[in-house]
C-alpha positions as CSV (number, residue, x, y, z in Angstrom):
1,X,-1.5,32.6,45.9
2,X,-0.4,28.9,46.4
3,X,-1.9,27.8,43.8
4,X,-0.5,30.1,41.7
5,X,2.7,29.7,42.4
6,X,2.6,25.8,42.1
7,X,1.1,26.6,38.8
8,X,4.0,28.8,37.6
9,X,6.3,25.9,38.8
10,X,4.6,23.1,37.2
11,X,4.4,25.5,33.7
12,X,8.2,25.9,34.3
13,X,8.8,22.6,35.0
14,X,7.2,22.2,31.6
15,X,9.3,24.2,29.4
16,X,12.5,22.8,31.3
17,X,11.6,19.3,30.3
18,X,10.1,20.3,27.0
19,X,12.2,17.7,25.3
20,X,9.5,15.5,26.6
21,X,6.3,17.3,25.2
22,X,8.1,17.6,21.7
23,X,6.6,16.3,18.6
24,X,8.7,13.4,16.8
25,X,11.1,14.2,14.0
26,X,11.3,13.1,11.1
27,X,13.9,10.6,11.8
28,X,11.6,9.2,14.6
29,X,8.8,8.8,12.3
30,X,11.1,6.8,9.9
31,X,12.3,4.7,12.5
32,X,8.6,4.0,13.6
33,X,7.6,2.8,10.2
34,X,10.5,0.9,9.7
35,X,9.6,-0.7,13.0
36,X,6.0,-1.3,12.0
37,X,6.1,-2.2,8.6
38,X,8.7,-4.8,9.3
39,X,6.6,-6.2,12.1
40,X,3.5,-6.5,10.1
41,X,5.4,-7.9,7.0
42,X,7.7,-10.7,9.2
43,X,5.6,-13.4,10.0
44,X,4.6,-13.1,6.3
45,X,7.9,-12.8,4.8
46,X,10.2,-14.8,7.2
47,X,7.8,-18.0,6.9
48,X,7.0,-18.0,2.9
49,X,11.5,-17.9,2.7
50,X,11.7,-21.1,5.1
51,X,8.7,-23.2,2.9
52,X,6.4,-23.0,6.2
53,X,4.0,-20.4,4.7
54,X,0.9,-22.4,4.0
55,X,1.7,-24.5,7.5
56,X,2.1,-21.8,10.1
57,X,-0.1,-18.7,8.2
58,X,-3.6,-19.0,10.2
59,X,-6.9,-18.6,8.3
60,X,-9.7,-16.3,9.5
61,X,-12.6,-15.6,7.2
62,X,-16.0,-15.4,6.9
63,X,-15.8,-17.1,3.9
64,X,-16.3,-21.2,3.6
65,X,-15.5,-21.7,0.0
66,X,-13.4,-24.8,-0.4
67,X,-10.4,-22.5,-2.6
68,X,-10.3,-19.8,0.0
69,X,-7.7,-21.0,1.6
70,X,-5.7,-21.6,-1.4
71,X,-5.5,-18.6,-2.3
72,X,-4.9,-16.6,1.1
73,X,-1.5,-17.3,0.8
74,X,-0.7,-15.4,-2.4
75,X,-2.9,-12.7,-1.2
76,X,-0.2,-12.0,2.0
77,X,2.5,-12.3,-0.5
78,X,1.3,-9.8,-3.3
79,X,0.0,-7.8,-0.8
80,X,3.1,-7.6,1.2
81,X,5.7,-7.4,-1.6
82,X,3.7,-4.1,-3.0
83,X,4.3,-2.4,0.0
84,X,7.8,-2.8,1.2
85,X,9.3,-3.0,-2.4
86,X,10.1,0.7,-2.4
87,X,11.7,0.3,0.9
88,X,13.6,-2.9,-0.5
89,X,14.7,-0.8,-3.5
90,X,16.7,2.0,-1.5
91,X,19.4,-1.5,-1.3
92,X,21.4,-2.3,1.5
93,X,24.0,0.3,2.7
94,X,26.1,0.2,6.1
95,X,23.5,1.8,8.3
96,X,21.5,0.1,10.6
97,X,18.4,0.3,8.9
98,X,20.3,-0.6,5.3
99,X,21.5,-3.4,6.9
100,X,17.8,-4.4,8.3
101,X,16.9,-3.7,4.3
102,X,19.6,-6.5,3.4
103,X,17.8,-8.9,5.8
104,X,14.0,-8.1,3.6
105,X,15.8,-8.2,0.5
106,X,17.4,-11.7,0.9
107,X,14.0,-13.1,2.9
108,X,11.5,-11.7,-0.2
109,X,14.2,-13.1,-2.7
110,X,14.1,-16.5,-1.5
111,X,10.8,-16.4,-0.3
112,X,9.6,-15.8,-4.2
113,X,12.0,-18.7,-5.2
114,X,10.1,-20.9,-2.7
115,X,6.4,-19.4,-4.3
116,X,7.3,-20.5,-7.6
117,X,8.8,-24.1,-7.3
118,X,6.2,-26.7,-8.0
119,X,8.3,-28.9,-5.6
120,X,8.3,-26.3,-2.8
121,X,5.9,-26.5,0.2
122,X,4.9,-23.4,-0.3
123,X,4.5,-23.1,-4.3
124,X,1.7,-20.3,-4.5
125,X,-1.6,-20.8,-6.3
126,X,-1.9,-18.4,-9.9
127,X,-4.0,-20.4,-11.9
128,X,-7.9,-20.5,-12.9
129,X,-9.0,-22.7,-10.3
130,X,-10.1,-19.4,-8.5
131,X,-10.4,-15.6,-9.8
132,X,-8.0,-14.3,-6.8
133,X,-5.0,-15.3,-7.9
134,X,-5.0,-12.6,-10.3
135,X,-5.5,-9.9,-8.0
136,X,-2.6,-10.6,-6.4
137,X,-0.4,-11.6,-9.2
138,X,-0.9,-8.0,-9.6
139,X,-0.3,-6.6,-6.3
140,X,3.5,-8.7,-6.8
141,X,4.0,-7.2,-10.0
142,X,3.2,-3.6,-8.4
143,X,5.6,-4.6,-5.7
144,X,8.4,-5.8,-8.5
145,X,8.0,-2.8,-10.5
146,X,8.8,-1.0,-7.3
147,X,12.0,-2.4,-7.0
148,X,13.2,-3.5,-10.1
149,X,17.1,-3.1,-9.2
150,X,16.6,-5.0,-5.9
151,X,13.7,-7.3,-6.0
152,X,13.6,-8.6,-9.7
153,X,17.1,-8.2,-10.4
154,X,18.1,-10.5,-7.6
155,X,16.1,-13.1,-8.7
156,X,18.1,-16.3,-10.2
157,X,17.3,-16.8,-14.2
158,X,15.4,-20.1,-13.7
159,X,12.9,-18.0,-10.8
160,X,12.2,-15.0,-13.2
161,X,11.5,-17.6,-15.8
162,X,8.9,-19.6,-13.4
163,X,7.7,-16.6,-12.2
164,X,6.7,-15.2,-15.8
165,X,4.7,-18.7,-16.6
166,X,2.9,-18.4,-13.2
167,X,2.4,-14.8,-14.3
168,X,0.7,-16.1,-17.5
169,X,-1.1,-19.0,-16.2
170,X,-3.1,-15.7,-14.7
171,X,-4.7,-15.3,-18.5
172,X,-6.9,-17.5,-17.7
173,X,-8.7,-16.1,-15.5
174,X,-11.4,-13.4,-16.7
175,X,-11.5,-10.3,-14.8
176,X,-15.0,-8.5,-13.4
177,X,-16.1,-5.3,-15.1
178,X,-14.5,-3.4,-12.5
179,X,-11.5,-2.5,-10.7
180,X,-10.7,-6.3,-11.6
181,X,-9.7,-5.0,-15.2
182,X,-6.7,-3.2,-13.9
183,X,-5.5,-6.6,-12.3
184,X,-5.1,-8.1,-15.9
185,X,-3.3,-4.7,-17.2
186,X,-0.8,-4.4,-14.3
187,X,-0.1,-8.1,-14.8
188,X,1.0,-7.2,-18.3
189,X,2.5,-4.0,-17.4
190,X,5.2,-5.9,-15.7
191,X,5.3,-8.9,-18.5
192,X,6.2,-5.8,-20.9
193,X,8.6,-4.9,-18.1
194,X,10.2,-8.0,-17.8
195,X,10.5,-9.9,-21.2
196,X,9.1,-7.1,-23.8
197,X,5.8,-9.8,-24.5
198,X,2.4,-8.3,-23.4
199,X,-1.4,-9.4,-24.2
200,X,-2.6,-5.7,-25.8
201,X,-6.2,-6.6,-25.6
202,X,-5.4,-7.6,-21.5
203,X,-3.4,-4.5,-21.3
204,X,-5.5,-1.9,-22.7
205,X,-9.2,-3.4,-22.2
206,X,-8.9,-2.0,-18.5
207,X,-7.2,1.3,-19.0
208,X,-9.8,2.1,-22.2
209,X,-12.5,1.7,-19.6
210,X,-11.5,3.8,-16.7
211,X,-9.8,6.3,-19.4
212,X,-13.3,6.2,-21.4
213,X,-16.2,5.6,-19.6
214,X,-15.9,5.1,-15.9
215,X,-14.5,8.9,-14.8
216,X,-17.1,10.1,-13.0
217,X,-15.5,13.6,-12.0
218,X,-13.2,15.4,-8.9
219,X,-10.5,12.7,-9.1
220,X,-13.5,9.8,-9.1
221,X,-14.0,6.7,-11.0
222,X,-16.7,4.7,-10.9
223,X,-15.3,1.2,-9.8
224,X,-17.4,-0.7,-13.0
225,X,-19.8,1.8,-14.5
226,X,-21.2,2.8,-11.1
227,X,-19.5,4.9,-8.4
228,X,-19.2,3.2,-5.4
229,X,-18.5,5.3,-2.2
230,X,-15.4,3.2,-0.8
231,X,-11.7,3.6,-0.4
232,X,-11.2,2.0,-3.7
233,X,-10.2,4.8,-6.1
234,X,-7.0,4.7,-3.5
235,X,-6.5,0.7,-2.8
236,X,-6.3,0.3,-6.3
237,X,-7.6,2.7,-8.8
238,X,-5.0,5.4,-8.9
239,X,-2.5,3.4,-7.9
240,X,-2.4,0.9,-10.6
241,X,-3.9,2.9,-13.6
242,X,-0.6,5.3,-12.9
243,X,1.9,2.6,-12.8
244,X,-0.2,0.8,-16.0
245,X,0.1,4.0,-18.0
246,X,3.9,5.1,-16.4
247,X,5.3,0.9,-18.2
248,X,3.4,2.2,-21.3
249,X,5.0,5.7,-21.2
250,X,8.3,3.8,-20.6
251,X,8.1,1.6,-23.7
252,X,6.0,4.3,-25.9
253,X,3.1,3.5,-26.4
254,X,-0.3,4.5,-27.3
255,X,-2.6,6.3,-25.0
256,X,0.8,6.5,-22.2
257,X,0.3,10.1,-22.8
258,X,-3.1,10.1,-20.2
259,X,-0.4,9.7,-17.8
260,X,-0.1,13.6,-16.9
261,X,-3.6,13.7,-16.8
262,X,-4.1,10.7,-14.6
263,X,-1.1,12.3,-11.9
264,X,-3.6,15.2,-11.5
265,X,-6.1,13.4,-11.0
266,X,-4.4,11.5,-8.4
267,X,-3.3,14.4,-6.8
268,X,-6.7,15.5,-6.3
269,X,-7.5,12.0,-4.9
270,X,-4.6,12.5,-2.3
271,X,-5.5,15.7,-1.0
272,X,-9.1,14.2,-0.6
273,X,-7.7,11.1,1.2
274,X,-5.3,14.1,3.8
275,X,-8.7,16.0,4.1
276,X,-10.3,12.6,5.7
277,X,-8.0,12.0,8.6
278,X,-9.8,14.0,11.6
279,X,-8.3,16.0,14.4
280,X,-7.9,12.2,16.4
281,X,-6.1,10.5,13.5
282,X,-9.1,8.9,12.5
283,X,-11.1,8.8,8.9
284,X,-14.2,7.5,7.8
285,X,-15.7,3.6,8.0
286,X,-17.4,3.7,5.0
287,X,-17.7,1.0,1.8
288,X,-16.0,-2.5,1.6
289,X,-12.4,-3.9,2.4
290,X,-12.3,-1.1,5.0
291,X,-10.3,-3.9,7.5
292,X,-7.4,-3.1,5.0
293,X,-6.7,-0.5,7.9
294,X,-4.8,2.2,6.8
295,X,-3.6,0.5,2.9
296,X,-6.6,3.1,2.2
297,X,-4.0,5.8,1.9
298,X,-1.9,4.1,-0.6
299,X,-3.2,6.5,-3.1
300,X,-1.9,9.3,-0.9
301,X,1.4,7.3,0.3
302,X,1.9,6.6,-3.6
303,X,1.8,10.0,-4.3
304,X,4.4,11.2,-2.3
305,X,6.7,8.5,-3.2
306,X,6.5,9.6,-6.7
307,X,7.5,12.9,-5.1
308,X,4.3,14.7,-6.5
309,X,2.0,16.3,-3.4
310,X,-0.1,18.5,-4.5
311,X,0.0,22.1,-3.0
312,X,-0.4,23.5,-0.8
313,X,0.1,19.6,1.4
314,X,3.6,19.7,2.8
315,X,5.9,16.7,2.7
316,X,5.9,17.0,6.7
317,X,2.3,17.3,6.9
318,X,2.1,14.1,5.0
319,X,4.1,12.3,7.3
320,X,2.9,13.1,10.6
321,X,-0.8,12.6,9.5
322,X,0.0,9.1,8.2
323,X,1.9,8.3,11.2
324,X,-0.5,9.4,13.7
325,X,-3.1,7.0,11.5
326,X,-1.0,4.5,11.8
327,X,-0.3,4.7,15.3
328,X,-3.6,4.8,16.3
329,X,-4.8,1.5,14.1
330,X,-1.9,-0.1,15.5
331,X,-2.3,0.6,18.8
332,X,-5.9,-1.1,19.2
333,X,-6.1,-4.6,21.4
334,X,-6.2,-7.2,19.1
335,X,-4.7,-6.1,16.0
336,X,-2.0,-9.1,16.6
337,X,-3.1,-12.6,17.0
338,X,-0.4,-14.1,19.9
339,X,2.4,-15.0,16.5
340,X,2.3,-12.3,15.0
341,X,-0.4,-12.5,12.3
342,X,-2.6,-9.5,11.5
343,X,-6.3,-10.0,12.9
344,X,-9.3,-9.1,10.3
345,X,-10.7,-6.0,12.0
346,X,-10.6,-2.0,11.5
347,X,-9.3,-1.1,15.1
348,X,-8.3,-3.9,16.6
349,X,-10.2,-7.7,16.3
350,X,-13.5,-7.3,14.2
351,X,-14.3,-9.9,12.0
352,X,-17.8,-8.7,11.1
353,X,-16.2,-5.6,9.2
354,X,-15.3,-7.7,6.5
355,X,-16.6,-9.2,3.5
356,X,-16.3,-13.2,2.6
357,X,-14.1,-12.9,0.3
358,X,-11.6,-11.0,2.6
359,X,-9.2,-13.4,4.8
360,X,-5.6,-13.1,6.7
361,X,-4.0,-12.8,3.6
362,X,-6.2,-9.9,2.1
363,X,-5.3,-7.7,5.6
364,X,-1.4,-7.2,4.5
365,X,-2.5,-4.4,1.8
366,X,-2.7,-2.2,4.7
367,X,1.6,-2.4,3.8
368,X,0.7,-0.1,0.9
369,X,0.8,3.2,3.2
370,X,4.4,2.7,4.0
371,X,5.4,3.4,0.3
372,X,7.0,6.8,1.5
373,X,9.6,4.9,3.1
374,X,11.2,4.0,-0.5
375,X,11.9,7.7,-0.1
376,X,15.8,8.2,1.1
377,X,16.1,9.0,4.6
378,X,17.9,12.4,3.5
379,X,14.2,13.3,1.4
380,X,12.2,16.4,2.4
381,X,9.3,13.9,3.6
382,X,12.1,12.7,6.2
383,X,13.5,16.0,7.2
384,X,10.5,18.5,7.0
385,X,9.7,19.2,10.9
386,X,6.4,17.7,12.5
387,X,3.6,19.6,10.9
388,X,-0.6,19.4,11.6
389,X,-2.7,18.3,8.8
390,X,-5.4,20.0,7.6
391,X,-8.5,18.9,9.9
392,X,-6.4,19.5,12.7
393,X,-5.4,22.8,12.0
394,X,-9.0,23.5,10.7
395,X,-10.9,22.5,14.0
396,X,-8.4,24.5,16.2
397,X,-9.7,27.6,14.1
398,X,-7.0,27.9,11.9
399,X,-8.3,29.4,8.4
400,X,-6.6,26.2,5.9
401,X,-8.4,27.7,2.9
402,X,-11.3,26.4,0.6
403,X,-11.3,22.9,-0.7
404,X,-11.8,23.3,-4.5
405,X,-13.0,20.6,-7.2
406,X,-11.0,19.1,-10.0
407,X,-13.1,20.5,-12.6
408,X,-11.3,19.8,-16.0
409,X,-9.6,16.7,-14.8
């Protein structure tokens, strides 16, 4: 009987302080990414606007090539921009977070004035000495065609101008037979964008070949002429390919009409990516790059900031699945080195994860799930209530339905 009845008072107890057991709002999962993404991107973003970038930025890699260096620096940048651009793009308003947005704004603006200045300590690396540079060339453009208004706009005349040379040094520099051909056509996507000049065999080599030839079905491309079983179809893939073809659309032309095609297909590819986080938050370590953390949902997190979930995914469901990834990546020991900087590692410090070409720099892609957060605060993917995603529902014996193929995609 005892027992019992200290049972009925803890269960009580329980309900009185249910405040405490309650699942976050909305507003508290904003406020969490804001906190996170800002954390990740500061060390990045504060150093490259004061010219100490390529002094303080630490180097971990598994890689001794003599250029690999070089080029980290650019990769943090790129990286970086991409992801917080839609954020930067909302502009700065008299709230406390629109003021915080004010602070990124001016710190990216004068950073990119310091990336391009030949004279500057930390004048970034674009040319053919090394492939990279033109992967993340592209990753900035993504980033810049992401916030055009606040981002590109605030850049000075003489910057934009520096900027589009470094831009074209990038033509130099051959891209693989792979995912590498969308580099060159996002690169001039955004030269269209910005001065109305494009390279049309750089622009529409890549998207022939993944429009063409390399679909390989269910919202899959191969990533070359094979299908390789990584996260890339979502760190770059769909992402790029749908910004490519949505510049084309914008400026009319040919082939921009695969865009309502590719959105499908991208759709399916983001309810694949919801369908991988488990009951725990967690989702499978398979294929390459996978120390990009949780930038393996920027597939899914560029989905819903083009305000285009697929059914029957809920805005909310969205949210509180990418939030309890997040959390649970950043929560591991040793994701942080003791500045700041972003460790190479999956959960937490593990340098054996990566690849050689992978390096500090190549880690801040993992900004690319935060692209939500370019959604205003007042958006349904803000205000929806807390709600379980599908593996969680589904392993608690909920019936969530079949999971069907993209058959005529």
């Amino acid at each position: 009987m005892r027992t019992r009845n200290c049972l009925l008072i803890a269960f009580c107890f329980m309900i009185l302080c249910g405040k405490l057991y309650a699942q976050p709002t909305g507003s508290e999962d904003r406020m969490y990414w804001v906190q996170t993404l800002t954390k990740i991107a500061d060390p990045v973003l504060v150093n490259l606007s004061q010219g100490t970038l390529k002094k303080n930025m630490p180097f971990e890699s598994l890689s001794d090539e003599p250029l690999r260096r070089s080029v980290s620096y650019l990769e943090a940048v790129g990286r970086t921009v991409c992801g917080i651009a839609p954020w930067l793009e909302l502009g700065p308003d008299d709230t406390q977070e629109g003021k915080l947005r004010e602070r990124y704004i001016q710190l990216v603006v004068k950073g990119l004035k310091q990336a391009v200045d030949p004279q500057s300590a930390d004048y970034l690396m674009f040319d053919n000495r090394h492939s990279q540079p033109l992967v993340d060339a592209a990753f900035l453009v993504q980033g810049l065609l992401r916030a055009p208004g606040q981002l590109w706009g605030n850049l000075d005349a003489d910057t934009q101008k520096k900027l589009v040379y470094e831009l074209k040094r990038t033509r130099g520099i051959k891209p693989n037979e792979s995912n590498w051909l969308l580099f060159a056509s996002m690169v001039e996507a955004a030269l269209l964008e910005f001065t109305g000049e494009y390279d049309t065999q750089r622009l529409y080599y890549g998207v022939n070949r993944f429009i063409d030839e390399w679909y390989k079905g269910d919202a899959w491309y191969g990533d070359g002429a094979e299908l390789h079983l990584d996260y890339y179809n979502s760190l770059v893939i769909h992402p790029m390919l749908t910004d490519v073809l949505s510049v084309m659309k914008k400026h009319g032309l040919e082939r921009a009409e695969f865009l309502e095609r590719q959105l499908v297909r991208q759709q399916r590819m983001a309810a694949q990516l919801e369908r991988m986080i488990s009951p725990e938050a967690t989702y499978p370590v398979v294929g390459r790059s996978i120390v990009y953390r949780f930038g393996a949902f920027h597939a899914l997190s560029h989905i819903a900031l083009l305000d285009k979930l697929p059914q029957p995914l809920s805005k909310g469901q969205i949210r509180s699945a990418l939030t309890a990834v997040m959390q649970r990546q950043i929560s591991m020991p040793g994701t942080f080195d003791e500045n700041g900087w972003l460790k190479i590692g999956f959960a937490g410090s593990q340098i054996n994860m990566s690849e050689p070409y992978i390096n500090t720099g190549s880690l801040y892609l993992c900004t690319a799930a935060f692209l939500p957060l370019g959604l205003p605060a007042n958006h349904p993917f803000w205000t929806e209530p807390y709600s379980e995603w599908t593996n969680l529902k589904a392993w608690k014996g909920v019936d969530v339905g079949a999971d069907k193929a993209l058959r005529k995609g």
